[in-house]
C-alpha positions in Angstrom: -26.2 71.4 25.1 -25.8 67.6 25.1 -29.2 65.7 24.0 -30.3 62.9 26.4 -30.9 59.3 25.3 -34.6 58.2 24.9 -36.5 55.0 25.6 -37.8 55.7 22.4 -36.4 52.6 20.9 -37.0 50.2 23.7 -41.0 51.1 23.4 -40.8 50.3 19.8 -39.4 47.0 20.6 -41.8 46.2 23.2 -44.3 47.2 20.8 -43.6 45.0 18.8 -44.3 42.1 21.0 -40.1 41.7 22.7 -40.1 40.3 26.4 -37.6 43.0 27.0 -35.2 45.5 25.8 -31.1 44.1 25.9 -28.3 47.8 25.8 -25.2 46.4 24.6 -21.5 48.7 24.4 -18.1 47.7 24.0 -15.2 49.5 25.7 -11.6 49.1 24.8 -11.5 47.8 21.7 -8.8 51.2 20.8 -6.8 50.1 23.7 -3.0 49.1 23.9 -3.2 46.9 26.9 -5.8 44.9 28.8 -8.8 43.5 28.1 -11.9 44.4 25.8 -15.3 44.6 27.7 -19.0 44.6 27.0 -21.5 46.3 29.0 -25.3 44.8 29.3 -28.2 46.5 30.7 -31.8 45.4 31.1 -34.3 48.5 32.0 -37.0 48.3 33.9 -40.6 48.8 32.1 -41.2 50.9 35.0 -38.2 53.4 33.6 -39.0 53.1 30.0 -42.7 53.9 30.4 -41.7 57.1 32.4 -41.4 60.3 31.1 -38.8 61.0 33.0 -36.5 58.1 32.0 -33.0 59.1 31.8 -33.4 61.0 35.1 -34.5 57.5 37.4 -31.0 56.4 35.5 -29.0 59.1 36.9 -28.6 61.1 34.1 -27.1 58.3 31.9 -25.5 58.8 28.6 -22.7 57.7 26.3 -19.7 57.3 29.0 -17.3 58.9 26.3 -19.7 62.4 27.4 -18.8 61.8 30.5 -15.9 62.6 33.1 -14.6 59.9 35.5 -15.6 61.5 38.4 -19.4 61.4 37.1 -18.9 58.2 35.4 -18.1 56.5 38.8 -20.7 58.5 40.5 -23.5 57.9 38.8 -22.0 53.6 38.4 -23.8 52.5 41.6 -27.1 54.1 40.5 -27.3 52.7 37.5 -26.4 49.4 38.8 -29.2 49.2 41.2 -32.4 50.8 39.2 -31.6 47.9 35.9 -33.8 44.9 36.0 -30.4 42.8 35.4 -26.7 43.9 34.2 -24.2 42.1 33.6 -20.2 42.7 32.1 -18.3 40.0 30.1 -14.3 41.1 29.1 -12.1 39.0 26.5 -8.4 39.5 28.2 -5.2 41.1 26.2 -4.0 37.6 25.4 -7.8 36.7 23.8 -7.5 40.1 22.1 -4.0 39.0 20.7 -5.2 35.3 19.9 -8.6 35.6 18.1 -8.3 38.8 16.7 -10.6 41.7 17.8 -13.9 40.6 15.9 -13.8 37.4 17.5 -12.5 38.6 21.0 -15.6 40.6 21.1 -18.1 38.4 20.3 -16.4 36.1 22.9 -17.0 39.4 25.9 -20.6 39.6 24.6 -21.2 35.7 24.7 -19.6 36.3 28.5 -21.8 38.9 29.4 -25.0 37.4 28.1 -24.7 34.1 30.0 -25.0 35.7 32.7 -28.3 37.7 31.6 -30.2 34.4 30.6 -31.1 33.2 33.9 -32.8 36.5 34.3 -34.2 37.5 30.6 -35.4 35.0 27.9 -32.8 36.1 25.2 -34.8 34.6 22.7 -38.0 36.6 22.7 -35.8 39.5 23.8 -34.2 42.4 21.3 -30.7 43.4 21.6 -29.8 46.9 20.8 -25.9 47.8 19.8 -24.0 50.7 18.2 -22.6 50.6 15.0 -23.6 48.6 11.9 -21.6 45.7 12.7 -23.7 42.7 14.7 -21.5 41.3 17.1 -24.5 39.9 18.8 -26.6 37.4 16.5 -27.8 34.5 17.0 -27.7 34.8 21.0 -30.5 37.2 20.9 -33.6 36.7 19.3 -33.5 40.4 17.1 -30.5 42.6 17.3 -30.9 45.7 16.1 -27.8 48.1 14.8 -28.0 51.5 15.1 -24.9 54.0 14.7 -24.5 56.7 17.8 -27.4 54.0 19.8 -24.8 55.0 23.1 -26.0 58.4 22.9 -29.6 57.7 21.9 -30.5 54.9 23.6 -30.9 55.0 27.3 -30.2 51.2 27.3 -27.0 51.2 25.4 -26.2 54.7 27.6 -26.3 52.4 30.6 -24.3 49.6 29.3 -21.7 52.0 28.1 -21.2 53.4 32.0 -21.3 50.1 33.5 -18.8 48.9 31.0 -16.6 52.1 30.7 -16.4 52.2 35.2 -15.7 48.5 35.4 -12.9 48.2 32.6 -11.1 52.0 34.1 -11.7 49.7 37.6 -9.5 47.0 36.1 -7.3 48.9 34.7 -6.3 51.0 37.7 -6.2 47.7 39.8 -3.4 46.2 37.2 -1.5 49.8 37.4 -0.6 48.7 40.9 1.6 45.6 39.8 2.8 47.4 36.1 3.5 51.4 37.1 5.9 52.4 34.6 3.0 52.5 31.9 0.6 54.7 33.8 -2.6 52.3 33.6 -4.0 54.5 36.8 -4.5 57.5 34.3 -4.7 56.4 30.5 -6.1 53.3 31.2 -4.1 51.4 28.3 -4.9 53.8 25.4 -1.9 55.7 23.8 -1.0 58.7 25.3 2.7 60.3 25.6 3.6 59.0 28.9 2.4 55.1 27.6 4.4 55.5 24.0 7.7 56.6 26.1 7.4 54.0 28.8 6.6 51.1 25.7 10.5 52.8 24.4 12.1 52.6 27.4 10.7 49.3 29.5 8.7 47.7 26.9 5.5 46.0 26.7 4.2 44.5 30.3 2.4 41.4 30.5 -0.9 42.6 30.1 0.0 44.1 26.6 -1.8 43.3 23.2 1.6 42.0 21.5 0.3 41.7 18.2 -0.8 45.3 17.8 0.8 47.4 15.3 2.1 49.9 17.9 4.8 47.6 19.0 6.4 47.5 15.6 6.3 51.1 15.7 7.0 52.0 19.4 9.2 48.7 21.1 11.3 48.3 17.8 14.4 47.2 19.7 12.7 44.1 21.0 14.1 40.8 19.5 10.8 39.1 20.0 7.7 40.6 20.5 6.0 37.5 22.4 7.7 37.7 25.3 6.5 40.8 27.1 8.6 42.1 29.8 7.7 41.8 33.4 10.1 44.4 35.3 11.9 43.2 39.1 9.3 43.1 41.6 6.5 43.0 39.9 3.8 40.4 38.3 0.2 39.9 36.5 -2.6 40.5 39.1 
């Protein structure tokens, strides 16, 4: 039986004197193609003093425990019952120019400029998973916590609202590039994306520096110069 995230954390926080309580995940940073994003969500002290907490967020938990289906269904919900929420994405070509490290402190940068005319990021805590702060100094405390997308509630929300709106993406560019099958494996390797990178290449919304075109497009001359097949072009 999977164990639902807590608002244990974000009590502690407010506790301790925070304005509020800022759930931060990262989705496609494992990807071949397309952007990186970074989910934000603000709860409201109305959820987090409930007893019921992760039930007024629709059942919200790490969006790797969850289908698609449930992911997109439970999106809107968890949209609406946030104090604020925001998204911020660093594209393929960021990805491939900065490096990932700096590519996602770029998406989070995104995302939280648009929280600050709702929070005070200052007098706010931040809460991310892993040990690595991607996050500091544009939030007054981060705190780093390894699995925080499945104990969290905060982070559990972030990492739907950033999981629904980077598959969204994806699935829009799979209408201009189909030969790599966006629609379904939403740029992560998978059989069907390794054969189409050997047969047609990388498209234009490729990360060209990544190791996997060394070791899957090895016939290209020139690995900057993605290919963009007849009839079809970057969204």
């Amino acid at each position: 039986m999977t164990t639902l995230p807590t608002v244990d954390l974000e009590r502690e926080l407010l506790r301790a004197g925070k304005t509020c309580v800022i759930g931060l995940d990262e989705v496609g940073k494992g990807a071949w193609a397309g952007p990186l994003v970074i989910g934000a969500a603000v709860l409201t002290h109305e959820v987090i003093r409930s007893e019921n907490a992760p039930e007024l967020m629709g059942g919200a938990r790490d969006s790797k425990q969850l289908s698609e289906v449930k992911r997109e269904a439970m999106f809107d919900h968890i949209a609406a019952t946030c104090r604020a929420w925001s998204i911020g994405a660093a594209s393929h070509e960021e990805c491939d120019r900065l490096g990932m490290n700096k590519a996602q402190k770029l998406a989070t940068k995104r995302a939280l400029e648009q929280l600050a005319g709702m929070v005070d990021l200052n007098t706010a805590a931040a809460v991310i998973d892993g040990k690595w702060d991607f996050v500091s100094p544009l939030v007054g405390h981060v705190v780093a916590q390894v699995k925080a997308d499945a104990s969290c509630l905060s982070v559990s929300a972030a990492s739907v609202l950033a999981k629904v709106s980077r598959d969204r993406m994806m699935r829009d560019y799979s209408r201009d590039f189909q030969m790599w099958s966006f629609d379904t494996n939403k740029g992560y390797p998978c059989p069907k994306h390794r054969v189409a990178l050997q047969g047609y290449g990388p498209s234009a919304i490729h990360r060209v520096s990544w190791a996997f075109m060394e070791n899957y497009v090895p016939w290209l001359e020139s690995v900057s110069s993605p290919i963009t097949l007849p009839g079809l072009h970057a969204s």
